[in-house]
N, C-alpha and C positions, 0 to 999 in steps of 0.2 A: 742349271738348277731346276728348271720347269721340269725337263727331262727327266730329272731325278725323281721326282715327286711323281710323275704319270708310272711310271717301271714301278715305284715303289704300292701303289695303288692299283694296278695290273698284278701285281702280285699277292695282294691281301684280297682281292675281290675281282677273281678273273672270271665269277660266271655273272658276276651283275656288270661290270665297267666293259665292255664290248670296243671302244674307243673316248680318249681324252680329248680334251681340246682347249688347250691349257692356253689361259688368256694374258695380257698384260698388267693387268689390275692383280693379279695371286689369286684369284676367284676359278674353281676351276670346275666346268660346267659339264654335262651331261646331256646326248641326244636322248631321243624316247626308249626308252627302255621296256623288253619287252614284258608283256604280259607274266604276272605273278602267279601262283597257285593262290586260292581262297586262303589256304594255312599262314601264309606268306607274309598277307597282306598286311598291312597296318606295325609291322615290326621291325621297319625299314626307318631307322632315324639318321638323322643329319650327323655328320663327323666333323669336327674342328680342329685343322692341322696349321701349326705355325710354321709358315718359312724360315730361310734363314735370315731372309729381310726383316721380320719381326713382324708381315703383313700374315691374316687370315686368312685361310685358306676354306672356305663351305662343300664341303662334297653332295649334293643334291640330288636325291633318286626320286625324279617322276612316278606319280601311279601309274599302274597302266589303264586302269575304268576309269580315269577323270582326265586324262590327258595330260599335257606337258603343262607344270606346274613348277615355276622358279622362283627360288627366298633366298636371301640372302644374307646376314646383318652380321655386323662383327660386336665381339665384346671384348673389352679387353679383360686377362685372365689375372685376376684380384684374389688372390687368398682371403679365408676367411668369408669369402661371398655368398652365402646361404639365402635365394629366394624363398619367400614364403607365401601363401594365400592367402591374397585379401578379398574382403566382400565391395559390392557396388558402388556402393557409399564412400570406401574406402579409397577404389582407384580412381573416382572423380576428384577426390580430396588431393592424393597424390597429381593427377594431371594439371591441377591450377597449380602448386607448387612449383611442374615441373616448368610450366609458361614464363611462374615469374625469374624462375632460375634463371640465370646465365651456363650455355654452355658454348665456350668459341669453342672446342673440338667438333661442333654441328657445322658452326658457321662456315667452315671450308672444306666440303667434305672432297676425297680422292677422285682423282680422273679417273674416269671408265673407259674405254677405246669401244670396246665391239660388244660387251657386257650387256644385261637388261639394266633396267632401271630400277629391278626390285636388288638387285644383285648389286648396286653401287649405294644405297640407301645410306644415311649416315648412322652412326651407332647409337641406339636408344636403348634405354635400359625396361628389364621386365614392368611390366604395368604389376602386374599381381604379388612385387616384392613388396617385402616390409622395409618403409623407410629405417628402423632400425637397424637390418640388416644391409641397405643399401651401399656401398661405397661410399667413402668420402675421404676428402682432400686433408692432404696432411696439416694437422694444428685445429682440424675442426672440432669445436667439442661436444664428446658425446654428451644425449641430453639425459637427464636424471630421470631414472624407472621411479614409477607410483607406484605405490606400497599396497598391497592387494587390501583392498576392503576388508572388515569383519565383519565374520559372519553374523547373522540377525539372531543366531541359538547359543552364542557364544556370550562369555560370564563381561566381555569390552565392547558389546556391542551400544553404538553412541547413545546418547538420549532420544525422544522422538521429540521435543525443540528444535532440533539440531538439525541445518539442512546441510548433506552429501553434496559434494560439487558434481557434479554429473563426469564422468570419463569422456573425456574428447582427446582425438589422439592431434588434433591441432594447436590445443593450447599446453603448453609444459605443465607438469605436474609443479604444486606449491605443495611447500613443506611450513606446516605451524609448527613454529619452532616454541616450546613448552616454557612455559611462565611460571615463576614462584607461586602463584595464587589466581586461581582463575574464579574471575567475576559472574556471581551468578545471574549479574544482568545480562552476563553476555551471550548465554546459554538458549535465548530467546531469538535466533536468529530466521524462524519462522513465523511470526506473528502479523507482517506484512504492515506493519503498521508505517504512516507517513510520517516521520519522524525529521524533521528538518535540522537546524542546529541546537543543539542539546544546551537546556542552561540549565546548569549544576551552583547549589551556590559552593562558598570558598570553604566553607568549614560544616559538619552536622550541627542541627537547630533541635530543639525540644520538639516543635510543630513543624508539618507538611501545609503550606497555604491552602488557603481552601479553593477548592476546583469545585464550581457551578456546571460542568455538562455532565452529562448522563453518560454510565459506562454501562456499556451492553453486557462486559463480561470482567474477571479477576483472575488472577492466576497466582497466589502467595504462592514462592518456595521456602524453605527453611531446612536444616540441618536435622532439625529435630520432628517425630513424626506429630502427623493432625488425625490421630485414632479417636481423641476425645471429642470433635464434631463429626463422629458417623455415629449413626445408631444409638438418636436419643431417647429414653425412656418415653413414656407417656404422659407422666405425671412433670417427667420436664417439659415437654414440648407446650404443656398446658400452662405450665405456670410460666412460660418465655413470653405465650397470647396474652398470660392478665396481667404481666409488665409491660406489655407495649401497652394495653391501652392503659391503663393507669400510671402509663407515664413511668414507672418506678427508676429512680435511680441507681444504679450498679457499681459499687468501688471494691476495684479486685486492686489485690498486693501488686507490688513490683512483679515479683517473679515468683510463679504456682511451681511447685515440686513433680508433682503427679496429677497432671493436666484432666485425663480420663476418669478423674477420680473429683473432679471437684463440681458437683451439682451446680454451683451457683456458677461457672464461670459457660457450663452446657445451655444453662437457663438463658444467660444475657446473650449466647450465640445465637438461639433461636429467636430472640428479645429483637436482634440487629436485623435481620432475615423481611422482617416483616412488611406489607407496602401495602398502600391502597388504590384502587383501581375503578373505572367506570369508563366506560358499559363493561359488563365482563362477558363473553362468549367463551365457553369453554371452547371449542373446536379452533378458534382464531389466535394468533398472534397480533397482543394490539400493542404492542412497542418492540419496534421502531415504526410509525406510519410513512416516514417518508421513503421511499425507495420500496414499498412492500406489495406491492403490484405481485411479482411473481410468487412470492410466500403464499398470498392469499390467494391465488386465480386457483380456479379448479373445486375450492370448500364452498360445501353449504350457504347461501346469505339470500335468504327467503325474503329481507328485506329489501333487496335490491330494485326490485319489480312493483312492488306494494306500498302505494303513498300511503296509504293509512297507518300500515306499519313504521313507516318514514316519521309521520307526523307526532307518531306516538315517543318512536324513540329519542328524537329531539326535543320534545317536553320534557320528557324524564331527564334529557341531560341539560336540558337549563335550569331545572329544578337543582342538580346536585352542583355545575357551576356556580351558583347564586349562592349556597350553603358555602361552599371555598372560601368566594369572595368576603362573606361575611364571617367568617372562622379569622383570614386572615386579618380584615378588619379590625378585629375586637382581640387581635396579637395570639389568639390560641390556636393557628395557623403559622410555620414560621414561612411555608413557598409550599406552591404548586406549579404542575408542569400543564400545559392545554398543547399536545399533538394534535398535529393536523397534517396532511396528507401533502399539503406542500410548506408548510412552517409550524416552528415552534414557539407558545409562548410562555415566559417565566415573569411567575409574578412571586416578589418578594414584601415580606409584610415591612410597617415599618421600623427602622433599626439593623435592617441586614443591608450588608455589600456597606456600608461606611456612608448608608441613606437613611436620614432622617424621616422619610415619607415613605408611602407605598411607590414601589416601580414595578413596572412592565418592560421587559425588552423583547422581542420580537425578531426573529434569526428564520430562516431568510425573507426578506421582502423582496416585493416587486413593485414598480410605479403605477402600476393599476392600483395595487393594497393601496399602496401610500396614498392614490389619488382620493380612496374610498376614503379611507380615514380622515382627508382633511375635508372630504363634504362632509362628514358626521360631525364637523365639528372639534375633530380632538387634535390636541396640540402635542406634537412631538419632533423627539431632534435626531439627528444621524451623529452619533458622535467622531463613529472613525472618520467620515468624510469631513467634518468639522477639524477634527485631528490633521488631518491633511492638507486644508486651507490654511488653518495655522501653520501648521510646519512651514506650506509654500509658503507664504506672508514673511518668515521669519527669514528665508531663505531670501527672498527677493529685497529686504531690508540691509542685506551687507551688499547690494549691489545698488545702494540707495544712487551714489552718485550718475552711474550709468543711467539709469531712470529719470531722473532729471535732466541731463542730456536729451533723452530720445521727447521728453516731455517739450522742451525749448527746439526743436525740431516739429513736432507737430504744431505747434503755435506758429514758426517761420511759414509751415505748408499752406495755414489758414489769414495769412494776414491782405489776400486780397478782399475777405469780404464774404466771401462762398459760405455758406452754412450747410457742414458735415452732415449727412444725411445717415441714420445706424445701416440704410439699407443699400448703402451704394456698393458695398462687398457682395451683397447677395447678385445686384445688377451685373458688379463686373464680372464675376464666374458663370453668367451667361453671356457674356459679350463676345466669346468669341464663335458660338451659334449664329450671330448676326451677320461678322465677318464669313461664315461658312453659307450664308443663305437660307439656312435649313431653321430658320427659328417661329418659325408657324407650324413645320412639320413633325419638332419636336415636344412632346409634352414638357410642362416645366413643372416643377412639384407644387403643392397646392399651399395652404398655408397652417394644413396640419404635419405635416413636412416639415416644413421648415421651423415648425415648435418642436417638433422633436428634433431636430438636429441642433437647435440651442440647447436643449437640454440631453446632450449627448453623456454627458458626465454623470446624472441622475439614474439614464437609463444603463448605462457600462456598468452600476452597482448592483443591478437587479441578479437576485439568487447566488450572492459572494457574500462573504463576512463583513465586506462594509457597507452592507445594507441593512446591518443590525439597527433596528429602531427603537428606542428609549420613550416611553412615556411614564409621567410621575403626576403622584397626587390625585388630583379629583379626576384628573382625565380618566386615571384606570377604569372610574366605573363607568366612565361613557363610553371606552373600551370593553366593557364587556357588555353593556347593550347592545354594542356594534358586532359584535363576536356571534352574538345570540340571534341576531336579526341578519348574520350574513349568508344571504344563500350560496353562495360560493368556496363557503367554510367546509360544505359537506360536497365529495366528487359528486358529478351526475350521470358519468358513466365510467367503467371500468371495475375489477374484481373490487372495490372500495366503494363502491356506488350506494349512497344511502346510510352506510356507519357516520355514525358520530364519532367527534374529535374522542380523543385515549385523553382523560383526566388522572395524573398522576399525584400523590400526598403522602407525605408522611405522618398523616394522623387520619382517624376516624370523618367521615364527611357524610353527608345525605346520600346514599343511594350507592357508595361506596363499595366496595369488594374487598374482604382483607384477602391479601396474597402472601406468600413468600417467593425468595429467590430460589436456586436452588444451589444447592453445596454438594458438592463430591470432592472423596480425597486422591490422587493420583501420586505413585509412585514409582519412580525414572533412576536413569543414570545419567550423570555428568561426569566429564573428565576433570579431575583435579589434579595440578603437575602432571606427573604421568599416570597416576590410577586411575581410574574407575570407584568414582565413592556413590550411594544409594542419597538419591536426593527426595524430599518427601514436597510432596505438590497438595495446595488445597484450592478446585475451581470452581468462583459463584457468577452464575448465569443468570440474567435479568437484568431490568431498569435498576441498575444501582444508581441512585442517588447520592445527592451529596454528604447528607446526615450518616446515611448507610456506610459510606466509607471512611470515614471518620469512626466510626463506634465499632467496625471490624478491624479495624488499625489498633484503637486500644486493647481491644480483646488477643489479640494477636502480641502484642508486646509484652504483654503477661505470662501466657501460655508459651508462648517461644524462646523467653527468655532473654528479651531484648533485640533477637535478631532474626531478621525475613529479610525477600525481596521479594517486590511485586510485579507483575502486567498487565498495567492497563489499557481495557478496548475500550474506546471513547465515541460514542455516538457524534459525529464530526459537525453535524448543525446546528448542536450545543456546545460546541466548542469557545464561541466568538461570546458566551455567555460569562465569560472572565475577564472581559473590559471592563477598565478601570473606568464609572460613569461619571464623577464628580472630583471636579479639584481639591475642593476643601474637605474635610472629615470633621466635623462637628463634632462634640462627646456628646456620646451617646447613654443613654439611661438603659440598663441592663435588665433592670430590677424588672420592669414591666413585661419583658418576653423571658421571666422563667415557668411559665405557665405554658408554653408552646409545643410542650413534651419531646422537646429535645436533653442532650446532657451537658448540664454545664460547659463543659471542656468545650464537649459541642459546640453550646452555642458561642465562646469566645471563638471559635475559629471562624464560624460565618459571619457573624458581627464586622470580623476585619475587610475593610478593604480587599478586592481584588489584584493582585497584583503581576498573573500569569498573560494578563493579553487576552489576543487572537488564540492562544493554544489552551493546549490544558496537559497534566502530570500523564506521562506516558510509563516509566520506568520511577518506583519508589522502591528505596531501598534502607531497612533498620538495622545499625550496626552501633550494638553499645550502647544504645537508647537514644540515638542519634540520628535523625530522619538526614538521608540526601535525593535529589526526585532529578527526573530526567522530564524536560518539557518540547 
């Protein structure tokens, strides 16, 4: 048969094949062959001939300028087998594949007798195929093609909420299989927001509970457009400023007809918008202060460098502190907010959060703060950590009998006489220094050391949610002596060096700034079922407060006709500002804080008790006049 094959190849190429030399492996090799013409060169490719053994056969024509050069690899010939070109990226991806593969047709590859060793190689397949195109074994199944994107100018192209899975040809395509009614919460899957486990209640409520942190940003969707908060008159915008300050009350209907058309409902949008602020710099961003390092590096702050200027600015802001304090005092303050560059503090007048007195809580501390505050004198508690001893206490209470056990055991240890020392723990975790000889050479920690490592618990809470600190009643204003007098309150280096704390209110105050937020309308696509419907977006940027979103909730339930949903960004270190601080709930007198120029409704919802925690309302959503909230 070899015989056969050499005659038959002697005859198809008798000026290149000069002599065979037809091996025992079916490989059949080629001396040097000579010298080509330039025309010649480079168009001399490999032929692949099958035996009648069913083995491969490689016909190999050496160059003549590069010398004797031998390859040899078999493939088996698979119908349907189309190589295609991949990029870099692409054949490393395939070569880890091929590692983890199994292939025993490698594992044993053919005897070679007299053959090279490029010539016996076992069969590898192309590197630069497309696994789609590759072979495969009978029953495998092919994997499911991804549906080509659309395009960005096209009438389906997705919302910009919406995040694209990125194309990886590693992971199989997923197919969202289409829903009778797609939730406009769900539409939000860019916001990045840390969203833990979601508590929804069971049924819609009248009222959303009130949420004490600060949301940096809003994002209402609704069906219906928000053209009637763009582009308000003048005479509206004016007369929204002399209802906030004069407090005025606003009662819009159920449901407005012609939204853009109703002055008074323009008026109370702008009415809601409004905030107060100190120090104001225009060129700065003064909320959020914590994390604002890199916002502010690089701007203008002439005070930085200038104690006088320092001295001056800090006057001014005890001077409008002091006003606050005494606003909320006398209840024509309902809360303000005092940012500061590493905490925030909220002070509530008294009657709010389901507190008979004034409170302060304090989000995040540190044991330095807290060391501060009890030299000054002020008395205050940690409630979550307190929450937690309880808890354990309660827990260690069903294991009561086990504890009395270990209790009548420590009595048996001491009944020679010996008197427990608290410090013989600390002695034996050196004692084996003694046994090693080295205990002169090692230092041993000192005895501030060893006070902080009993108070290991106090300091693991420093700058986390359970170092939220509560003080009530008279303390507050020894708390804000201590505020006013703390040099540490203001940076003393870095782009923050020298600003005063950010005073936040919702009313009028000494030395005060009126501000507004700002509102723009945005309009998108969402997929609904299978179309594409026109979703109308309305985004407010700023310290929204708590009053503030409560009075743009109402206003929205009118205008929209009962139904929105929202996105809220949460300033996360007023978050822990929704602790529940008191067991009991006293009734409270109402009467006395309607002078605070909040609304009604308003004020029944901050009045209530806290009920949300550690968190606060991420996703609100009105259907039917029917609040459900995502926390």
């Amino acid at each position: 048969m070899d015989s056969e094959i050499s005659k038959f190849f002697l005859s198809v190429t008798p000026s290149f094949v000069p002599q065979l030399q037809p091996q025992g492996c079916g490989v059949l090799c080629l001396p040097q062959a000579p010298a080509r013409p330039p025309e010649a060169r480079g168009k001399w490719r490999p032929r692949f001939l099958s035996t009648a053994q069913g083995r491969s056969a490689l016909l190999c024509a050496p160059s003549g300028d590069s010398g004797s050069r031998q390859a040899a690899m078999a493939d088996p010939a698979v119908p349907g087998y189309s190589p295609g070109f991949k990029k870099p990226p692409a054949v490393l991806r395939l070569k880890r594949k091929r590692l983890r593969r199994s292939e025993p047709a490698a594992a044993a590859p053919p005897p070679c007798c007299a053959a090279p060793r490029a010539a016996c190689a076992p069969a590898r397949r192309n590197p630069f195929s497309s696994l789609d195109n590759a072979p495969r074994a009978a029953g495998t199944p092919q994997p499911r093609e991804r549906p080509p994107p659309p395009h960005h100018g096209s009438p389906s192209a997705a919302p910009f909420w919406q995040l694209l899975e990125p194309v990886c040809e590693d992971k199989p395509a997923r197919r969202a299989e289409p829903s009778e009614r797609t939730d406009p919460l769900t539409l939000t899957d860019d916001l990045h927001l840390p969203v833990a486990v979601p508590e929804v209640p069971s049924s819609p409520r009248h009222e959303f509970p009130a949420d004490w942190s600060i949301k940096t940003r809003l994002l209402f969707m609704s069906s219906q457009p928000f053209t009637w908060a763009e582009h308000l008159k003048a005479q509206e915008e004016a007369q929204g400023f002399a209802q906030h300050c004069r407090a005025t009350e606003t009662n819009l209907p159920q449901s407005i007809q012609e939204p853009k058309l109703s002055t008074e409902l323009r008026c109370a949008f702008q009415q809601s918008l409004v905030y107060w602020l100190h120090p104001s710099v225009p060129w700065l961003q003064l909320f959020p202060r914590i994390g604002a390092d890199r916002r502010i590096a690089g701007k203008a702050s002439p005070w930085s460098q200038d104690e006088a200027l320092q001295q001056v600015l800090m006057s001014d802001w005890s001077v409008s502190f002091t006003s606050l304090y005494n606003l909320l005092k006398a209840k024509l303050c309902p809360y303000f907010y005092v940012c500061t560059y590493q905490f925030t503090v909220l002070f509530r007048a008294a009657g709010f959060a389901g507190s008979d007195v004034i409170t302060a809580v304090i989000s995040p501390t540190t044991r330095g703060l807290r060391e501060a505050m009890r030299n000054e004198g002020i008395e205050f508690s940690l409630p979550l950590v307190e929450e937690g001893r309880t808890r354990k206490q309660k827990n260690s209470e069903v294991n009561l009998e086990t504890e009395v056990a270990n209790s009548l055991e420590v009595e048996s240890s001491g009944e020679d006489g010996e008197e427990l020392d608290p410090s013989d723990d600390e002695r034996e975790s050196f004692s084996w220094l003694e046994e090693m000889g080295v205990q002169d050479k090692v230092k041993k920690p000192d005895t501030i050391s060893i006070k902080l490592r009993k108070e290991k618990q106090e300091v693991q809470v420093d700058h986390r949610p359970e170092s939220l600190a509560l003080v009530k009643g008279t303390n507050t204003f020894t708390l804000l002596n201590f505020l006013i007098n703390c040099k540490s309150l203001v940076a003393a280096a870095g782009p923050q060096a020298g600003l005063p704390p950010t005073l936040l209110s919702p009313v009028a105050f000494r030395g005060g700034t009126m501000q507004t937020l700002k509102a723009r309308s945005i309009n998108a696509k969402a997929q609904v079922r299978l179309a594409y419907e026109e979703i109308f977006s309305l985004e407010i940027v700023g310290p929204v407060m708590p009053h503030a979103l409560h009075s743009l909730t109402m206003l929205l339930k009118s205008a929209q006709r009962g139904a929105f949903s929202a996105v809220l960004y949460t300033h996360e270190p007023t978050a822990v500002f929704n602790t529940h601080l008191d067991d009991t709930s006293p009734a409270l007198n109402k009467e006395n804080l309607s002078a605070c120029g909040l609304h009604p409704k308003t004020l029944d919802q901050l009045t209530q008790c806290p009920t949300l925690g550690k968190s606060s309302i991420r996703f609100l959503e009105l259907k039917d006049y029917g609040y459900t909230w995502k926390s």
